[in-house]
C-alpha positions as CSV (number, residue, x, y, z in Angstrom):
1,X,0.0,0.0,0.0
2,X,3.0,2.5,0.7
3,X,4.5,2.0,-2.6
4,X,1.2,2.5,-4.2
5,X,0.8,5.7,-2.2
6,X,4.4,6.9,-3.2
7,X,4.0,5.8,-7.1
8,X,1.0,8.0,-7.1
9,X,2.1,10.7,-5.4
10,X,4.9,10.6,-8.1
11,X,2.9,10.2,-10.9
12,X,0.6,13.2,-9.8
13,X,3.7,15.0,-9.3
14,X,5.2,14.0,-12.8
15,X,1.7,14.7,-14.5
16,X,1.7,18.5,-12.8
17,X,5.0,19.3,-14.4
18,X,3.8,17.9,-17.7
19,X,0.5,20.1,-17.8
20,X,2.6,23.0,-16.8
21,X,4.2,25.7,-19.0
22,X,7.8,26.0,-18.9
23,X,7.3,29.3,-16.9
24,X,5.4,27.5,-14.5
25,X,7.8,24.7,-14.4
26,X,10.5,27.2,-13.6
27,X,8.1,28.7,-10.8
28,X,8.0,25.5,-9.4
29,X,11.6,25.2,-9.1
30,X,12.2,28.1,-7.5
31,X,9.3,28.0,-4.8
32,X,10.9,24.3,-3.9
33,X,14.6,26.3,-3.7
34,X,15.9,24.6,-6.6
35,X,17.8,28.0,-8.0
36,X,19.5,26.0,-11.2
37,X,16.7,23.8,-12.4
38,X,14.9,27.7,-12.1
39,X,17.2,29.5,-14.0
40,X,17.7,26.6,-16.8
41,X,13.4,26.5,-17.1
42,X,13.3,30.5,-17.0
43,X,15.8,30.5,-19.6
44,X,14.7,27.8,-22.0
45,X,11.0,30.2,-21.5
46,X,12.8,32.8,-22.4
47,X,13.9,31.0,-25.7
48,X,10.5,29.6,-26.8
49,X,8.7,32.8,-26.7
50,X,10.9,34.7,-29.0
51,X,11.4,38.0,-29.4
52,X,8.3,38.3,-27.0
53,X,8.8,37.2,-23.7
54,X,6.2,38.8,-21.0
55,X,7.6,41.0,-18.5
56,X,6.7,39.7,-16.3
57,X,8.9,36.5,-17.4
58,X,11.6,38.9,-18.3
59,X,12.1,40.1,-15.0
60,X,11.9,37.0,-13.0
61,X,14.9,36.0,-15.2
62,X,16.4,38.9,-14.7
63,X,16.6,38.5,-11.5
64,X,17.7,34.3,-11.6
65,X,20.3,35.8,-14.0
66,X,21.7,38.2,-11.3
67,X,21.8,35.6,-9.0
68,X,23.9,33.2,-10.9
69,X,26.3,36.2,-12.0
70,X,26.6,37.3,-8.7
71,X,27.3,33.6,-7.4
72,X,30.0,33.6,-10.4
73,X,32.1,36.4,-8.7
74,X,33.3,34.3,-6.1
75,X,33.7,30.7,-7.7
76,X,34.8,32.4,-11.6
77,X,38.7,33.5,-10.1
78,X,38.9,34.4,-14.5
79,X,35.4,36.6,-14.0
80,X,34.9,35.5,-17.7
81,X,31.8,33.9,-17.0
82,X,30.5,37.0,-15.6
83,X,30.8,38.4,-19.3
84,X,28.0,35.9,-20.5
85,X,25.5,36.6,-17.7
86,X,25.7,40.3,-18.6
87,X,25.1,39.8,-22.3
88,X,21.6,38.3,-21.4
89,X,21.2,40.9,-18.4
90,X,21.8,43.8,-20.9
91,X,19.6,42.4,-23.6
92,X,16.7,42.6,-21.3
93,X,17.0,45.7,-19.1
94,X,15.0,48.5,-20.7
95,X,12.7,51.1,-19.9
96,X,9.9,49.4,-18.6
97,X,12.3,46.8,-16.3
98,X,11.3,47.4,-12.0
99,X,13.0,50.3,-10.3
100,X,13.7,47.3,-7.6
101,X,15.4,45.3,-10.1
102,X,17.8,48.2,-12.2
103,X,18.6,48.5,-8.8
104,X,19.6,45.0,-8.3
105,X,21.8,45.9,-11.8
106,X,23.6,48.3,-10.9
107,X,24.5,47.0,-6.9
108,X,26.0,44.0,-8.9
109,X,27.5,46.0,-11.8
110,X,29.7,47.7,-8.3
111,X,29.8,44.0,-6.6
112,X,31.6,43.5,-10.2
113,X,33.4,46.4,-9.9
114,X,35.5,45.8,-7.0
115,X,36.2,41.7,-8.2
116,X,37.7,43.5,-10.9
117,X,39.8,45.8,-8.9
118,X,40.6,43.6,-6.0
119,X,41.6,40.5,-8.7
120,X,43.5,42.3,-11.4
121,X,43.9,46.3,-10.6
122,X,42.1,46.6,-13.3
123,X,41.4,50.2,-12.6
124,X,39.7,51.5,-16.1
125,X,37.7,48.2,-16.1
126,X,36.2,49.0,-12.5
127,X,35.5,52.8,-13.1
128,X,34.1,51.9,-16.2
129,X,31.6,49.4,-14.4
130,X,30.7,52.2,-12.0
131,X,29.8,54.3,-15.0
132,X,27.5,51.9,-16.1
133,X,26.0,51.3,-12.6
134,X,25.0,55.0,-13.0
135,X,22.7,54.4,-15.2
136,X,20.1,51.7,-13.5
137,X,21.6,53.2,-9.7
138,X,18.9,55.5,-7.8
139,X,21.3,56.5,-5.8
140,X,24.2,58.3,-7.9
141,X,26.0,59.6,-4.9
142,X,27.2,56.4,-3.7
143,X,28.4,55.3,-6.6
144,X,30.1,58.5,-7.7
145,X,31.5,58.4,-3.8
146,X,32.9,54.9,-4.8
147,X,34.7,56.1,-8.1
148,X,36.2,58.7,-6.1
149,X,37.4,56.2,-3.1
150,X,38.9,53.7,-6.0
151,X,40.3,56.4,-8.2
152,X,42.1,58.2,-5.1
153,X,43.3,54.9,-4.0
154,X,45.1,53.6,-7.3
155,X,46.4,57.4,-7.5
156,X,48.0,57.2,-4.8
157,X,49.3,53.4,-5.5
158,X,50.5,55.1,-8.9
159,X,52.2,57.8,-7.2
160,X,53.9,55.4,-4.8
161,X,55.3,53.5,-6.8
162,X,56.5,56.7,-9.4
163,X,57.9,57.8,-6.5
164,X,60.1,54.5,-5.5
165,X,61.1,54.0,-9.0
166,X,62.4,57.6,-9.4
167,X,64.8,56.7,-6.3
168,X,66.1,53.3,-7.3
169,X,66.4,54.8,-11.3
170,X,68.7,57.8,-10.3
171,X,70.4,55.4,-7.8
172,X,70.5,52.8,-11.1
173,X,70.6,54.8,-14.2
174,X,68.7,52.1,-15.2
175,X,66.6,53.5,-18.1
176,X,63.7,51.8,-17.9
177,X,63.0,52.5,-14.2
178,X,62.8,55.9,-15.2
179,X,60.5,55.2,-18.0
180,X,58.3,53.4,-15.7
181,X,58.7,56.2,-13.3
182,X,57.2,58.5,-16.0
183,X,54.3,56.2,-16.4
184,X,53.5,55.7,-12.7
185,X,53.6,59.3,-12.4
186,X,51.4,59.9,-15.6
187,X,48.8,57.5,-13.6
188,X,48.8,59.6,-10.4
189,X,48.1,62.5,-12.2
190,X,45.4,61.3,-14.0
191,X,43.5,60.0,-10.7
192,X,44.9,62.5,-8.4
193,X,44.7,66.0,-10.7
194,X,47.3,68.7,-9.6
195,X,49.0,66.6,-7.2
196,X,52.3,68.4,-6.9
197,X,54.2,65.3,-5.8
198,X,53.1,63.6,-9.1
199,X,54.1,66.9,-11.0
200,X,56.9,66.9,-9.3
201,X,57.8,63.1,-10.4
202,X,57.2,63.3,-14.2
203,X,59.6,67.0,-14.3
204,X,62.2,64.7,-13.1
205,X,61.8,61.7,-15.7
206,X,60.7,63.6,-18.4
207,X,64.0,65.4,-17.9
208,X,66.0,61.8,-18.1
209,X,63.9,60.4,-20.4
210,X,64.2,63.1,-23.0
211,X,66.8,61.0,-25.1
212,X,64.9,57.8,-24.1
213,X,62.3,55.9,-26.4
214,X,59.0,56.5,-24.1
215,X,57.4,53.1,-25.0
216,X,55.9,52.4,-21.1
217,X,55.2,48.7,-22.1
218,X,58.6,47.6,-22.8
219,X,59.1,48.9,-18.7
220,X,56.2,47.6,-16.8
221,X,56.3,43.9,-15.6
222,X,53.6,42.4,-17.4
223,X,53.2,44.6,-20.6
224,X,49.8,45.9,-19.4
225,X,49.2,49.5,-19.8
226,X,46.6,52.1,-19.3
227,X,45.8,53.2,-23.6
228,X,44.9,56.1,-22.3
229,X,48.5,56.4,-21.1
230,X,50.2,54.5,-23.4
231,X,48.4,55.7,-26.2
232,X,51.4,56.1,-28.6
233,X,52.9,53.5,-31.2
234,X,55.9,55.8,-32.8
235,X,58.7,57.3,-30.4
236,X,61.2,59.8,-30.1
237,X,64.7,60.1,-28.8
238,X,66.1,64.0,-28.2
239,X,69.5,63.9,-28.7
240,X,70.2,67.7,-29.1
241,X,68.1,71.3,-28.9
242,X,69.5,74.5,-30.4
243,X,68.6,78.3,-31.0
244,X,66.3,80.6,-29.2
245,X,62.4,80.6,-28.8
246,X,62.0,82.5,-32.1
247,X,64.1,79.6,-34.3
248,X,64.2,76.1,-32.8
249,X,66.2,73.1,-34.0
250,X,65.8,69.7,-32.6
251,X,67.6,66.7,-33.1
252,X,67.0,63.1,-32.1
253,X,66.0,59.5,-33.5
254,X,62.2,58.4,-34.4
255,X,61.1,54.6,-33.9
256,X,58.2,53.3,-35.5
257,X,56.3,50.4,-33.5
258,X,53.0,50.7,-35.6
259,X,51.6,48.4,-37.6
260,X,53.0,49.8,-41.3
261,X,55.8,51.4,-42.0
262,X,56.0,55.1,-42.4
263,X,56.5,57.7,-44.4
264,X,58.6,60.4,-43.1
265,X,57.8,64.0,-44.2
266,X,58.1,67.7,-42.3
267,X,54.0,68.6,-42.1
268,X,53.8,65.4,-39.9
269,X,56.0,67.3,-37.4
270,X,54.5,70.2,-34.9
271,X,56.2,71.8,-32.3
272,X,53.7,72.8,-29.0
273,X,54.4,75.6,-27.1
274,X,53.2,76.2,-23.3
275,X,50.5,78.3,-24.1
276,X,49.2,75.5,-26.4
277,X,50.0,77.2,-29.8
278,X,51.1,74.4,-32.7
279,X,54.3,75.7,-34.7
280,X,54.6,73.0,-38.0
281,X,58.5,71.6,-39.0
282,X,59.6,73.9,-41.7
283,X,60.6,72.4,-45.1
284,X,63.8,72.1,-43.9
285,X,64.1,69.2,-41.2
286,X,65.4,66.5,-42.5
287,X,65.6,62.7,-42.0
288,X,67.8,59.9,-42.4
289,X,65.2,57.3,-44.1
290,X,61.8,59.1,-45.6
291,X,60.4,55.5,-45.3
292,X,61.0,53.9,-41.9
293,X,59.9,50.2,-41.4
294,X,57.7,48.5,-38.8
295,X,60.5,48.2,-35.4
296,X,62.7,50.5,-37.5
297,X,64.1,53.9,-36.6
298,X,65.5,57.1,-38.4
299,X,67.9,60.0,-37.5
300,X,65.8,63.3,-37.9
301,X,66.5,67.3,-37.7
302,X,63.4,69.2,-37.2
303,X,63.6,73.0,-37.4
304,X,60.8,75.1,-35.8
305,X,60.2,78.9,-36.6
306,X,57.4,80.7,-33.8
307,X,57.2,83.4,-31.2
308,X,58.0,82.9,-27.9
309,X,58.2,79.1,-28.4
310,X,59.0,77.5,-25.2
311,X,58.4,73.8,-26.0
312,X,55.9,71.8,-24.0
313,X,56.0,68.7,-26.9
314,X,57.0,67.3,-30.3
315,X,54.4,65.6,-31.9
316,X,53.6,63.4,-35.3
317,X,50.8,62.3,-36.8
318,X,51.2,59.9,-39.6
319,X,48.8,57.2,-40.8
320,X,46.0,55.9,-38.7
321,X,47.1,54.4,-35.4
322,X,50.5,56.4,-36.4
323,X,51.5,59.1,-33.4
324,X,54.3,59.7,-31.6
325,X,54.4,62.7,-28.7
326,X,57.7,63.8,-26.5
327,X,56.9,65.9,-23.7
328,X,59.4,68.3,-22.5
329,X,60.1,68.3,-18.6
């Protein structure tokens, strides 16, 4: 008789799930606390009806989604997973998505913000989470209060470490310390504006590093660089400066890292002053090779004609994804 009972009850319960839509099925899951068999019926829902899913189904996905993503940030140590969720969470969030569950967004999107910081000091990545966290957030103040604590910490990290490999590179005369220096320093300034000790740091390497190639990946440990720092693929070298701010002659080596060679020619050449005023290479400057090849590099003279030219830079623009800037201490 007890067997009978339990094959009936388990027929009954087989026979509800049958007569049930997926949604349902799915609803079922989670009322029992059976989160993945939830989240793999809401989804397969989500499938069947197309490009017209309820919202009410939409946001009861939503949020299943969320869960697993958020789960993901402590068992993915990669975070690549998380990538996926987000796809599906950002195909669905729109206008008419709950207040309750944007909000739900964007506390995750800074959940995901600081696995991305903690993990990897991946400091553009977790700004730029908190950017989008402003959007779905209802409260903006906290989350701008959070960019602020995470951009005033890696600035000071930045100039910390500017500031140690100044010492050790004029100790060393190691040049890449002092090209690392310079890029350290360029980070604190960009997360700590007008901090006089970052100032302070980049006078000093941009002074050494004058007649140094200023390619910051060849100097930090594991190649990775801010693009927004190390935004240049050509280089120079300044090997000598001569005349007087009315007539200026510089001369140094250029190094051409992009992806094609380049042609070499004076109107690619400006001279920027400290009040921001762009003086072109005259006719005149020469160069060793007009063409330099991909990893190759060419002697140049560049002659500058202005008033009141105090240089701040020397830059080129060649070919797409073809620039080069030196920046005078």
């Amino acid at each position: 008789m007890k067997k009978l009972l339990i094959g009936l009850g388990c027929a009954v319960l087989i026979f509800s799930l049958c007569s049930k839509t997926t949604e349902e099925k799915a609803d079922a899951f989670l009322k029992k606390g059976d989160k993945s068999n939830a989240y793999r019926f809401y989804q397969k829902a989500m499938l069947d009806s197309k490009d017209a899913p309820s919202q009410e189904l939409k946001e009861k996905y939503l949020s299943m989604t969320l869960d697993r993503a958020k789960e993901r940030l402590i068992d993915d140590e990669s975070l690549e997973s998380i990538n996926l969720f987000n796809n599906d969470i950002v195909k669905y969030v729109d206008a008419n998505t709950s207040k309750q569950l944007k909000q739900k967004y964007a506390d995750f999107l800074c959940e995901w913000s600081d696995s991305v910081y903690v993990k990897f000091e991946d400091i553009n990545g977790a700004i730029s989470l908190l950017q989008k966290a402003h959007k779905y957030n209802t409260d903006d103040v906290k989350i701008t209060q959070k960019e602020d604590a995470i951009r005033n910490k890696y600035g000071n990290i930045a100039l910390t470490r500017s500031k140690e490999l100044l010492a050790a590179g004029e100790k060393s005369k190691e040049p890449l310390q002092m090209i690392e220096a310079e890029y350290w320093a360029l980070g604190a300034e960009k997360y700590l504006p007008a901090n006089k000790e970052a100032e302070g740091v980049l006078q000093k390497t941009r002074k050494v590093n004058l007649s140094t190639y200023s390619a910051y990946n060849r100097a930090i440990d594991n190649g990775r660089t801010d693009p927004e720092i190390d935004k240049y693929n050509c280089y120079f070298a300044i090997t000598g400066q001569k005349g007087n701010k009315k007539d200026i002659t510089v001369e140094g080596t250029f190094y051409n890292l992009s992806p094609a060679p380049v042609n070499l020619s004076a109107d690619q050449f400006a001279l920027v002053d400290r009040n921001g005023t762009s003086h072109p290479a005259l006719k005149q400057s020469t160069f060793e090779k007009m063409t330099v090849d991909v990893k190759g590099e060419s002697k140049l003279t560049l002659k500058f004609s202005g008033d009141n030219m105090e240089i701040s830079k020397v830059t080129f623009t060649g070919l797409p994804n073809q620039t080069a800037a030196k920046f005078w201490p």
